[in-house]
N, C-alpha and C positions, 0 to 999 in steps of 0.2 A: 504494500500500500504506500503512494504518495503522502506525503505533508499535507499538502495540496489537497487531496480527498480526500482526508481526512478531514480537513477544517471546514471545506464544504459540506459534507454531510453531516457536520455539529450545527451549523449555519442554519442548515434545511431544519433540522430537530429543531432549536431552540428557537426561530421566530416566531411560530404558530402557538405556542402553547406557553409564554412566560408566566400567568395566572398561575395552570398547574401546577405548576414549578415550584409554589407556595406552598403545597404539600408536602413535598419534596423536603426544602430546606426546614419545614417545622418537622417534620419526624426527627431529620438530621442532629438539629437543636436539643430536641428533650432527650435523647440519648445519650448525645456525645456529652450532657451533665452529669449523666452517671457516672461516665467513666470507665466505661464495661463491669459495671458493678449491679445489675438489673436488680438487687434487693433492695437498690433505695428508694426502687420505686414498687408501688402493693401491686397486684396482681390485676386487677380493673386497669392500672395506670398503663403498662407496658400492654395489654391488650386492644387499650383504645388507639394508642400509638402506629404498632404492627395493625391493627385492620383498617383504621383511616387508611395507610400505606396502601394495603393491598389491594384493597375494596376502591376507594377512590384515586389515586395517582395511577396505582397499576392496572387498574380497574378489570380486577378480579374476582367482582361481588359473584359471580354466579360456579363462581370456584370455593370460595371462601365463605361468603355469608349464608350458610346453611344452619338448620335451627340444632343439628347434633353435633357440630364444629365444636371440638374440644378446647378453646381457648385456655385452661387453665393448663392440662397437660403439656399445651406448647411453651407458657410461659417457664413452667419448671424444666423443661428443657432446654429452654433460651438461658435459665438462671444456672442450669448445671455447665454448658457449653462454657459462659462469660467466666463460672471460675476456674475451669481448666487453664493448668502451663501453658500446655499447648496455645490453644489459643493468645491466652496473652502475649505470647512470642512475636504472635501475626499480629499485634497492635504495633509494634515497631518496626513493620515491612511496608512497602506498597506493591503495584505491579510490575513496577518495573524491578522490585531490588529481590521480588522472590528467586530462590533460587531450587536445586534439589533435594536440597536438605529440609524443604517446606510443603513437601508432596505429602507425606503421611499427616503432618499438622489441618492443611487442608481439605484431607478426602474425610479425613475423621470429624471435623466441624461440620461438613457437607451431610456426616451420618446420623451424625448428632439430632437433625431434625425430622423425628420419626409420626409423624399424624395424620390422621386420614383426613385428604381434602387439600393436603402440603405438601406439594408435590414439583419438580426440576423447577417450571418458573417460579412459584410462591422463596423458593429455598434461595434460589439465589438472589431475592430481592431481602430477605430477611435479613441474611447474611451480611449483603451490602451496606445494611443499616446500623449492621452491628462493627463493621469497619470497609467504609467505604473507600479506603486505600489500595486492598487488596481486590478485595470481591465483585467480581462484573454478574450483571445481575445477563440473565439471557432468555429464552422463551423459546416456542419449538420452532417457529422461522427460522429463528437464529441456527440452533441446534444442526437444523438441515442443511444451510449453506456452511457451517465449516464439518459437518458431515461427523457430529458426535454423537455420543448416546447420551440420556439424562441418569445417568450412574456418578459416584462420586470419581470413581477413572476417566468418567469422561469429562466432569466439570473440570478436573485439573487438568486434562488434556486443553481444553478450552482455552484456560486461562494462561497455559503456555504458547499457547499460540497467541492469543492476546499482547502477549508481554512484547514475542515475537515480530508483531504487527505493529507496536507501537515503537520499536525499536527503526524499525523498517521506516515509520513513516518518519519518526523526529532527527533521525541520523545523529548528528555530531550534538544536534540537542540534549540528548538523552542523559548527556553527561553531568546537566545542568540541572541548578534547583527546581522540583516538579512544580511547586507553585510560582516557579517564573515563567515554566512551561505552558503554565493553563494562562494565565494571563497575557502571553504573547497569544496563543491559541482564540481566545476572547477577543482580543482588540480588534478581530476580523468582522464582530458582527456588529448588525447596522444599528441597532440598538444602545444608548448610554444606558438605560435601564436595565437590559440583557448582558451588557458585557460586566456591569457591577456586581451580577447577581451569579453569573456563569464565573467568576474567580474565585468561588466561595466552593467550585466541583472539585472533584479529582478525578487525575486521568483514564483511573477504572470506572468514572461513570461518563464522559467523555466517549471514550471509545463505545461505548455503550448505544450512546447516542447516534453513532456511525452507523455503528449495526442495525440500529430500528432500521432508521430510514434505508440502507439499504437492502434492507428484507422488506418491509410494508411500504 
């Protein structure tokens, strides 16, 4: 992938929909106060968080909002995941500094979310929420054109190739700070209001963006 096409198909995602976007950076916000510590918030709090997300942004109500959706089983599973090592390890990576020593951390975060109704896309939006540095959230479109399965081998297979693609398209950038990265990435679009609020991504949800649009 080009630089170039890349920035375009963030362009294309982010003009149409800045409002949603409000979704978006308020899940971001109540989260990232925890600190990956989901106890400090009661079990109602992280539920309305994660389904305003899925339900509205990702709008996954007819996946999700079922009247035997176990909400609370997920949330003790989102509370066991956040205090694993493991994981916390991946709080000080992003996509581009994974390496292979971060495959089993990953596929295990990936298994960690066991519930019916939560399933490859729900998983990897949850994820994303819970560190949007590393996690690219993805969906079956996606899935298809890089030709992987919704298994946790295949979401790391994903995300290597991700990292790969973002390498591909930043070149000698890559070297440089990722939040100088997305800010340069930003100043492209037409919007003041879009590029202020687009330097607050990272470039696991960035690419992300590429990929909508160039699946739908």
């Amino acid at each position: 992938m080009k630089y170039e096409e890349l920035v375009k198909g963030i362009r294309a995602y982010e003009e149409p929909i800045a409002i949603a976007e409000c979704i978006y950076f308020k899940a971001l916000e109540k989260l990232k106060d925890i600190e990956y510590d989901l106890n400090k918030l009661n079990g109602e709090e992280v539920k309305e968080i994660i389904a305003a997300f899925l339900i509205l942004w990702g709008r996954m109500g007819r996946t999700v909002d079922r009247r035997d959706m176990n909400w609370k089983e997920l949330v003790n599973q989102l509370r066991n995941l956040c205090s694993k090592d493991f994981f916390k390890k991946l709080k000080n990576k992003s996509l581009l500094s994974i390496d292979e020593s971060d495959g089993d951390a990953i596929k295990r975060a990936y298994n960690s979310i066991r519930v019916k109704y939560i399933g490859p896309t729900a998983k990897s939006k949850i994820l994303h929420l819970l560190n949007p540095k590393v996690f690219v959230m993805w969906d079956e479109a996606i899935r298809k054109k890089y030709k992987v399965k919704g298994t946790a081998t295949g979401y790391l297979k994903f995300l290597r190739r991700m990292k790969k693609e973002l390498e591909e398209a930043l070149g000698e950038k890559k070297k440089r700070d990722e939040e100088k990265i997305v800010k340069e990435i930003c100043k492209n679009l037409s919007s003041e209001e879009l590029r202020k609020e687009c330097t607050r991504k990272t470039l696991a949800k960035l690419i992300d963006e590429y990929n909508w649009v160039s699946t739908h």
